[in-house]
N, C-alpha and C positions, 0 to 999 in steps of 0.2 A: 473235532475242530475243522474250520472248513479251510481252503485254504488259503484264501484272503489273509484270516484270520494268523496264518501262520508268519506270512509278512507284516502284519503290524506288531508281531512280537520281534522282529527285527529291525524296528523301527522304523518299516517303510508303507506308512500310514499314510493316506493325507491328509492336506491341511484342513480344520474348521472352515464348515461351507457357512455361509450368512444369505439367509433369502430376508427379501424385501414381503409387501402386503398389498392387496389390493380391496378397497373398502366396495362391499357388495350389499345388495336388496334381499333380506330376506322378507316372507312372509309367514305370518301367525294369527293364531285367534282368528278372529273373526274379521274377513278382511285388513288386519294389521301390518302393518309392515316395520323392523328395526332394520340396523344397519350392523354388521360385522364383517372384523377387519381380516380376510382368509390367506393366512401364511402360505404364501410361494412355494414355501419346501415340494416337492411334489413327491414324496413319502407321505407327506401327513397333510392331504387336502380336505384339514378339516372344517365341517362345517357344524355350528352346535345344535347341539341336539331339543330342537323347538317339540320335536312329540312329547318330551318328559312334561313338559307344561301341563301337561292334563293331569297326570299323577302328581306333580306338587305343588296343585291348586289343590288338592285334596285337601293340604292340610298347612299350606303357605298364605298367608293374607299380606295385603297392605301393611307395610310397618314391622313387618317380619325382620328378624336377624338371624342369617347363616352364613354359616363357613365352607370353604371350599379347599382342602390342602390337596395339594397336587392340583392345581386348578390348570396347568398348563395353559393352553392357549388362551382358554376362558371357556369352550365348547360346553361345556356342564355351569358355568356360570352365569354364564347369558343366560341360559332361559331360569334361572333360582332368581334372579336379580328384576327380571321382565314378573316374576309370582311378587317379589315383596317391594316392587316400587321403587322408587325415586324415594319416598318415605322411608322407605327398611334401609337395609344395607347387609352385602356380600362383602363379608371378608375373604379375599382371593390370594393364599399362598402359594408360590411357585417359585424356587428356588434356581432352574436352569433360566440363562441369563438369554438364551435364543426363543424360548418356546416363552419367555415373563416381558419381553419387547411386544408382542402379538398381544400378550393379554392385555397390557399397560393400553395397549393402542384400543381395545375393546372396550375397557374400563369407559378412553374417554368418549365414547360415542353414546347414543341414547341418552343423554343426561337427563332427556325430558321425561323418559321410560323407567331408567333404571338408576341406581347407589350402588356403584360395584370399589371396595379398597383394596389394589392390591401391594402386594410385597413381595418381594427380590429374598425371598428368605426359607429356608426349610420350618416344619414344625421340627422339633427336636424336645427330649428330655431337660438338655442344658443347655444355657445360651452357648452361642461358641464360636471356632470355624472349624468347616468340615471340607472335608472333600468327596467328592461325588464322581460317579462314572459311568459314564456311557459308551455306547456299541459301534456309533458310527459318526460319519463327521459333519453331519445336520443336529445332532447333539440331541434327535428325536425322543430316543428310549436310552433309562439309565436312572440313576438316584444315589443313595445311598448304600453301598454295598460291603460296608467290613464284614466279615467270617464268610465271606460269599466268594467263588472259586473264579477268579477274571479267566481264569482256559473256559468255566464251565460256561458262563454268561457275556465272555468276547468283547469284555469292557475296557478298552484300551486309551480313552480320551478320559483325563481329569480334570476336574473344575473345583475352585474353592469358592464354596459358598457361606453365606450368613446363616443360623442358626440359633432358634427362638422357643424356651421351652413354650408350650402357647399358653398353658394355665397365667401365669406372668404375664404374660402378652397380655391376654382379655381382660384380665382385673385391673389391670393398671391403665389399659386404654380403651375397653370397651366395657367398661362395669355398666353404664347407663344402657347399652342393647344388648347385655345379657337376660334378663327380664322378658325379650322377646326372641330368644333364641329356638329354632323353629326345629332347624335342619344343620346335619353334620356331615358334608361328603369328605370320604381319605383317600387317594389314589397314591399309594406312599412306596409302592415297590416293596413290600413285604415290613414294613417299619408300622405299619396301620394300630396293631394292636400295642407296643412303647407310646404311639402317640396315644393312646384311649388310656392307658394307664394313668397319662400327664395331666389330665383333664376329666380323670371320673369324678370329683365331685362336683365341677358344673356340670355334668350328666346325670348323677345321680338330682340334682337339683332342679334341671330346667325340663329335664326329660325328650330332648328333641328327636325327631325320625333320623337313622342314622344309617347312611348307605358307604359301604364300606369294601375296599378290597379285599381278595384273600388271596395273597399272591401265591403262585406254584413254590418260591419260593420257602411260604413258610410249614416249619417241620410243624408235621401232625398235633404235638402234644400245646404248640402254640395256637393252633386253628381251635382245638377244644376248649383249651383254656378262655381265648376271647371270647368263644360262642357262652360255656358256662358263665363266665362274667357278665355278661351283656342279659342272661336266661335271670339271673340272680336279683337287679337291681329292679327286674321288670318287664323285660321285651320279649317279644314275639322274633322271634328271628325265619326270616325268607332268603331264598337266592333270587339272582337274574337269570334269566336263561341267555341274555347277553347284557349289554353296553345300555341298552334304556329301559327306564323304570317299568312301561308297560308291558315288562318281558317277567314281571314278581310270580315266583312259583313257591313252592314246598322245598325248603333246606333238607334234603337228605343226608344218609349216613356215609353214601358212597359219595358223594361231592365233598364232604368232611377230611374222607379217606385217599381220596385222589390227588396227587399230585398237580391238577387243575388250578387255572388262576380263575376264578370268579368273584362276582359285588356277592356280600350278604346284605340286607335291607334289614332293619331293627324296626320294629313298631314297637312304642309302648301298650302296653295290654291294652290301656284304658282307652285306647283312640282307636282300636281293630274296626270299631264300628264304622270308621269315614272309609274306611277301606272293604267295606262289603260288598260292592256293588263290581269289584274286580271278578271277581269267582276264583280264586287262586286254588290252583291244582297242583 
């Protein structure tokens, strides 16, 4: 424990920090340009990640529908949203109320680029309310963490949030663009594989590319089980070697094994072919 950490177990923490935005020029494609809204926090100057665009035009077109849970700022949003148009539409979940203000604010920009929806709401099992926690007092890093050791992971700030089993979610408000359901990203804090459980048989159904956390957090026999489930209905399963798609390598046994947070990346078998020209090692 560090020792920070030891005074905010005696409650001398401080208060929730709130940073403002500044709307910036980014550039893409070919000569392109959109706009994104980049959170002041200066822990997390993020900016998104416009190289995945080459990877999810592989298999993203015009009119496309994908989801984004844990979508945070929007940085993996934007550019899934910039693949499927103003036509498609990005369902954008994000549950923290600091880091879902930024995305909200990205949402409304490009309108003429992009269809991004988002929601103030976790994916979950059950509709509900929950409470969530995080590390520090920009409300950066944190999620969902019961059976999880707050001395281990120094989560001292609570939030109660909204909670949405999403199978429910999508059939009752997005039945008309499931049909064109493309892509699934989960950045869930260790929750990734309860949410695939939620939502396997629109997976089993629509078959979408599915890029997925594996947080250090989760015990070993949960990492094998998602990977076997995921091996079962159909997919090719890859890792990242980091945070952008053009990092897709070989799932090994030792990254299975390791206490490592890494993406795994799902293909369906049948579409390995749009992805040949990667050379994945």
């Amino acid at each position: 424990m560090k020792f920070k950490e030891l005074f905010y177990m005696l409650g001398l923490k401080p208060k929730v920090k709130s940073f403002g935005l500044d709307v910036v020029n980014i550039s893409y494609g070919n000569n392109q340009t959109c706009e994104w809204a980049l959170w002041k926090n200066p822990k997390c100057p993020a900016l998104p990640r416009i190289k995945d665009c080459d990877i999810l035009a592989l298999f993203l077109e015009l009119g496309d529908f994908a989801i984004d849970l844990g979508a945070h700022v929007g940085d993996t949003t934007l550019p899934i949203s910039l693949c499927t148009g103003k036509e498609g539409l990005v369902l954008a979940l994000e549950p923290n109320p600091a880091t879902y203000k930024i995305l909200q604010a990205n949402s409304q920009l490009n309108q003429g680029l992009t269809n991004i929806a988002p929601i103030n709401a976790a994916a979950m099992s059950e509709d509900g309310d929950y409470v969530f926690q995080y590390n520090e007092a920009s409300l950066m890093n944190g999620g969902y963490q019961r059976g999880i050791s707050r001395l281990k992971h120094a989560s001292f700030y609570k939030i109660d949030v909204k909670g949405f089993n999403l199978s429910q979610l999508l059939t009752k408000n997005y039945s008309d663009r499931l049909k064109n359901l493309k892509f699934i990203k989960t950045d869930l804090e260790g929750s990734d594989y309860m949410v695939f459980l939620t939502i396997k048989d629109i997976i089993i159904q629509y078959m979408p590319v599915i890029q997925s956390e594996i947080n250090g957090v989760m015990p070993r026999s949960v990492r094998v089980d998602y990977i076997k489930e995921l091996k079962a209905i159909g997919y090719s399963i890859f890792s990242l070697n980091s945070e952008m798609l053009d990092s897709i390598q070989i799932l090994t046994r030792a990254m299975i094994n390791s206490k490592d947070t890494f993406d795994i990346f799902a293909i369906p078998t049948n579409m390995l072919e749009k992805f040949k020209d990667l050379n994945i090692k």
